[in-house]
N, C-alpha and C positions, 0 to 999 in steps of 0.2 A: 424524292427529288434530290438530285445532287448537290452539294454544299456552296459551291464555286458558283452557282447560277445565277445570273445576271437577272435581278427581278427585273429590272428597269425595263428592259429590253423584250422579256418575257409577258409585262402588264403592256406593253405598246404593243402588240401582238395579239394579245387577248382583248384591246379595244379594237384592233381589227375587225377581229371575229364577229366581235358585237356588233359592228356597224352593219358588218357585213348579211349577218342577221335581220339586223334592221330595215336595211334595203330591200331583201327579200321580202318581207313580211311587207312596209310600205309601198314594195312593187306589185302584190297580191293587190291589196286595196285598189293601188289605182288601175288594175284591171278589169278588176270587182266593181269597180263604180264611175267604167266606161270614161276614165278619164283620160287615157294614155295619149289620145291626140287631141287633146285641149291647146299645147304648146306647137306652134306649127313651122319655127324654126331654131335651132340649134345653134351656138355659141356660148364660146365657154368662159369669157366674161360677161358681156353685154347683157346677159339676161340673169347674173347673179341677183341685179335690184330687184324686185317683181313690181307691177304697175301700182303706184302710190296715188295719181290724182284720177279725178274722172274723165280727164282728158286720156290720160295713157291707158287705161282701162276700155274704153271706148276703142281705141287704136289696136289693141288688142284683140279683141273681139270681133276688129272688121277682121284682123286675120285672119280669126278662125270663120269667119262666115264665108270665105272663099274656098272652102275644102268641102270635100265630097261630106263628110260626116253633117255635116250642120246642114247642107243643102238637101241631104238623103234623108236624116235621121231627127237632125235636132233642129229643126229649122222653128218649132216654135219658142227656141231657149230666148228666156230675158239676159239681160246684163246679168243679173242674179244670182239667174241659174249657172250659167256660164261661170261665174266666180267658183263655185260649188264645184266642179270640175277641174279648173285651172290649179287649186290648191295643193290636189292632190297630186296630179304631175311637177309639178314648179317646186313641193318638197322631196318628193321624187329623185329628181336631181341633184337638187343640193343636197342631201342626201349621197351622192356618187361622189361629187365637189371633195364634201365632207373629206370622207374616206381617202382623199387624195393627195388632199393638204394632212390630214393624220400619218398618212403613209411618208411623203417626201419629206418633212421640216424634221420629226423625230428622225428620220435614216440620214440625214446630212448630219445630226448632230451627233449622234451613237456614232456614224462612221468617223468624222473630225474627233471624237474624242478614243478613237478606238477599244470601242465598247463591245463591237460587232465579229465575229470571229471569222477568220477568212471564209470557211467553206460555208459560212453562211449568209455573204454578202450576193453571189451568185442563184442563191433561193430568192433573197429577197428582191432579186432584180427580173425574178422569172415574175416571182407576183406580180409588179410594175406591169410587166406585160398582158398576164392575164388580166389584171384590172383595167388596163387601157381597153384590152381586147371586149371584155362587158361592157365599155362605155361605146365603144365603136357597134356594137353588136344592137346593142339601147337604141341607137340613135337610126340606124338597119334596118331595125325592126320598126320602129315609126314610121318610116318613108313608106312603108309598103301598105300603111290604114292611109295616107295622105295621096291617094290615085282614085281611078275610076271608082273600087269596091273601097267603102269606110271600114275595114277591117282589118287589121293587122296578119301577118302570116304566121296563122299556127306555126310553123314549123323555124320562122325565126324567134320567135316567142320563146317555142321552144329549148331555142340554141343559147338565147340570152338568160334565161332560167339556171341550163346546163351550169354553163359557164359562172355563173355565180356560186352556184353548188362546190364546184372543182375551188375557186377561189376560196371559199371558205373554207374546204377540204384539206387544202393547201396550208392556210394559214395555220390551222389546227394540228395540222400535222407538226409544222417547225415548231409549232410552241410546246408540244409534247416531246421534241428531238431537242429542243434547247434545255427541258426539263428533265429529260433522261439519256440526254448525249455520254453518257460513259455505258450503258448497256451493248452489249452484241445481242446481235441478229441471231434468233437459233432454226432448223429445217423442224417443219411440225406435219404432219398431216391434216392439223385443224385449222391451219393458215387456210388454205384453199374453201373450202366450203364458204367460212369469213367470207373472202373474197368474191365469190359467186354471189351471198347476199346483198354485199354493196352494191356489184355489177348490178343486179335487178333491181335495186332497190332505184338506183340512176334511171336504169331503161324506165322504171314506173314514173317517176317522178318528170322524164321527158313526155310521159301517155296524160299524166295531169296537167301539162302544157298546153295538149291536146285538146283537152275534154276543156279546159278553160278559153282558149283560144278559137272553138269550134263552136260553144257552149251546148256540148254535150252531153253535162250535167243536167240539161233542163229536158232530155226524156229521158223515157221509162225507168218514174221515178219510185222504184219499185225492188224488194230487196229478199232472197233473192236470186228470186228470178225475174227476168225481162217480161214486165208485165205477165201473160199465164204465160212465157214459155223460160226455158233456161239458155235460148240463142234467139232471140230475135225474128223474127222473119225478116226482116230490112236486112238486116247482118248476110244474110244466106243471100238475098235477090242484090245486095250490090257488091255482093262476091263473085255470083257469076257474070254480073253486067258491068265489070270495072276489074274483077282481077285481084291479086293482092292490093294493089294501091289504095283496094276501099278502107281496109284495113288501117290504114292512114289517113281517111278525109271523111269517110261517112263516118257519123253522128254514131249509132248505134254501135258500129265495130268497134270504134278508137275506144267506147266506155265496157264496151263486154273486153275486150283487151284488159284495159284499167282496173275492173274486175278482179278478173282471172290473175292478173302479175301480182296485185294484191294480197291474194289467197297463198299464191306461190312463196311473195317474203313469210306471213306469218307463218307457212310452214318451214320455211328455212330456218327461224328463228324456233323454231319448237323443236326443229332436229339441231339444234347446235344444244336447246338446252338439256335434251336427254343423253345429249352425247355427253354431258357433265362428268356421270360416276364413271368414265373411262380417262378423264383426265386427275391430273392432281392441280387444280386451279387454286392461285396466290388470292392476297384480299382483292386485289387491283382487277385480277380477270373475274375474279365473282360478282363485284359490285357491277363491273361493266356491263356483264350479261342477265344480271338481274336488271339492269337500266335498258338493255335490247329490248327486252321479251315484255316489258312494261311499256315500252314506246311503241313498238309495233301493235301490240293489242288496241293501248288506246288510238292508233294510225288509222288501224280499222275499222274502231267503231267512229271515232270522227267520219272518215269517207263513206261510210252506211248511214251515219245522219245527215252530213250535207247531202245525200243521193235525194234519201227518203221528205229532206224538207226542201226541195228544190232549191240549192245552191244561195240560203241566205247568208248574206257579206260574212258575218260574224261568222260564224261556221266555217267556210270558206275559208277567210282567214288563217284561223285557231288551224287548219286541213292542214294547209300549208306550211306554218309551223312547224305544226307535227312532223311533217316531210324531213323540215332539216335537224330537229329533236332525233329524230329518229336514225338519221345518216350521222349526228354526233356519235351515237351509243355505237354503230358499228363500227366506226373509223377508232374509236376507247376501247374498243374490246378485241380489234384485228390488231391494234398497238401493241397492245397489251400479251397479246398471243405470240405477234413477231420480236418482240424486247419485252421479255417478262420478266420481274424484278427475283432475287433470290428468295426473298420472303413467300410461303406456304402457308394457307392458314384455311 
């Protein structure tokens, strides 16, 4: 780390991250436990308070008894139950809140006391965006379970996931570039492969969108192969009866997808670390890649246990995590590869 580096600035960054963490992992949950359209409108004060007497509680809950979900699905829910759901979206949020008031009061006061460095007031303005663009995305994706079908759309589900990823990616990125802004950039051949895992690792992580938003975890819960076969039969008849698209919306495709991309990083990660004895790697790129090839492993056996135990919360969860454990280790070890320190060891 460089000597001149602004901790302050550096820790307000790295609570970022964390939050940002956070939110994923608490955004898992409340998908996980069918909570995501408890809340049935959007405001970004108004609904900081959550419902404190039995009156507003009540008033709440006519809300939700007016949408498809409660009239399709949950229509035998107590007040109770209903609370049980609301919790997990209402922190949810505030949760986002959070992270926003973190982001704007510290950047007023770094920037009035010019703490912040020019060419890094314009990163920090990009995040603004992208974090707006997650919450716009958050609130996108709701409107679409709050119509005729009680369901959310995969594919904005999806996008809201994505976009979270990228933001943290983001964040993680400048606080490494604040911590080792005197490095150049050097041309490697082992940059590129890096890069290809991240790539898939993204594209998988948009298929566990998928398979969460489709809930296509809950068949063939079986590992592995697809029950006795290694493709499905379903797989094969709404390939020819749909096209590529199935590949995107049937149940079985989108998870033999999720599968196979699976298989694909933990081999990426296994050719990066044989490619080892042809590099001369510092302490910084060894630690890294010892931290890859340990996250992907356990990425794997996590998603062959939630398969194999039908997608319980906990699990699930822990899945998910993994997801962005695992995108930390690449984005520390592609850093690390594109600005690597003088130190050999």
């Amino acid at each position: 780390m460089k000597s001149n580096v602004d901790k302050g600035v550096v820790f307000w960054l790295l609570i970022g991250c964390f939050l940002v963490m956070v939110m994923v992992v608490v955004g898992g949950l409340t998908r996980l436990t069918h909570s995501g359209l408890s809340m049935v409108q959007w405001s970004l004060f108004m609904e900081i308070i959550p419902p404190l007497s039995v009156s507003d509680w009540e008033k709440t809950f006519q809300l939700y008894q007016l949408t498809p979900e409660f009239k399709l699905k949950n229509y035998h829910f107590t007040l109770e139950e209903f609370k049980a759901i609301f919790w997990w979206e209402y922190i949810h949020r505030m949760i986002g809140r959070l992270i926003g008031l973190v982001f704007i009061f510290p950047f007023c006061y770094f920037l009035l006391k010019k703490r912040i460095r020019k060419g890094l007031i314009r990163k920090l303005l990009l995040a603004c965006v992208l974090g707006a663009l997650q919450a716009g995305m958050g609130w996108f994706m709701v409107k679409s379970g709050l119509v005729k079908d009680p369901s959310v759309s995969h594919y904005r589900l999806a996008a809201h996931l994505i976009i979270a990823f990228i933001l943290y990616g983001y964040l993680l990125w400048l606080v490494l570039d604040e911590c080792y802004s005197d490095r150049f950039k050097i041309k490697t051949v082992y940059l590129r492969p890096v890069g290809v895992l991240i790539f898939l690792t993204l594209f998988q992580i948009v298929f566990g969108a998928f398979i969460s938003g489709l809930k296509a975890g809950l068949v063939y819960n079986t590992f592995p192969m697809m029950g006795d076969r290694w493709i499905a039969e379903s797989v094969i008849f709404a390939f020819e009866k749909n096209g590529m698209i199935s590949i995107f919306e049937n149940l079985a495709s989108v998870q033999l997808v999720h599968r196979y991309l699976g298989l694909m990083v933990l081999i990426g990660a296994l050719y990066l670390w044989l490619q080892r004895p042809k590099q001369t790697l510092n302490m910084e790129q060894a630690y890294s890649l010892k931290f890859l090839l340990i996250a992907v492993s356990l990425q794997v056996l996590l998603g062959i246990c939630t398969l194999l135990y039908a997608v319980p919360i906990g699990l699930a969860a822990i899945h998910q995590l993994g997801a962005l454990v695992l995108f930390t280790s690449e984005l520390l070890y592609y850093y690390y590869t594109l600005k690597p320190s003088a130190r050999v060891g």
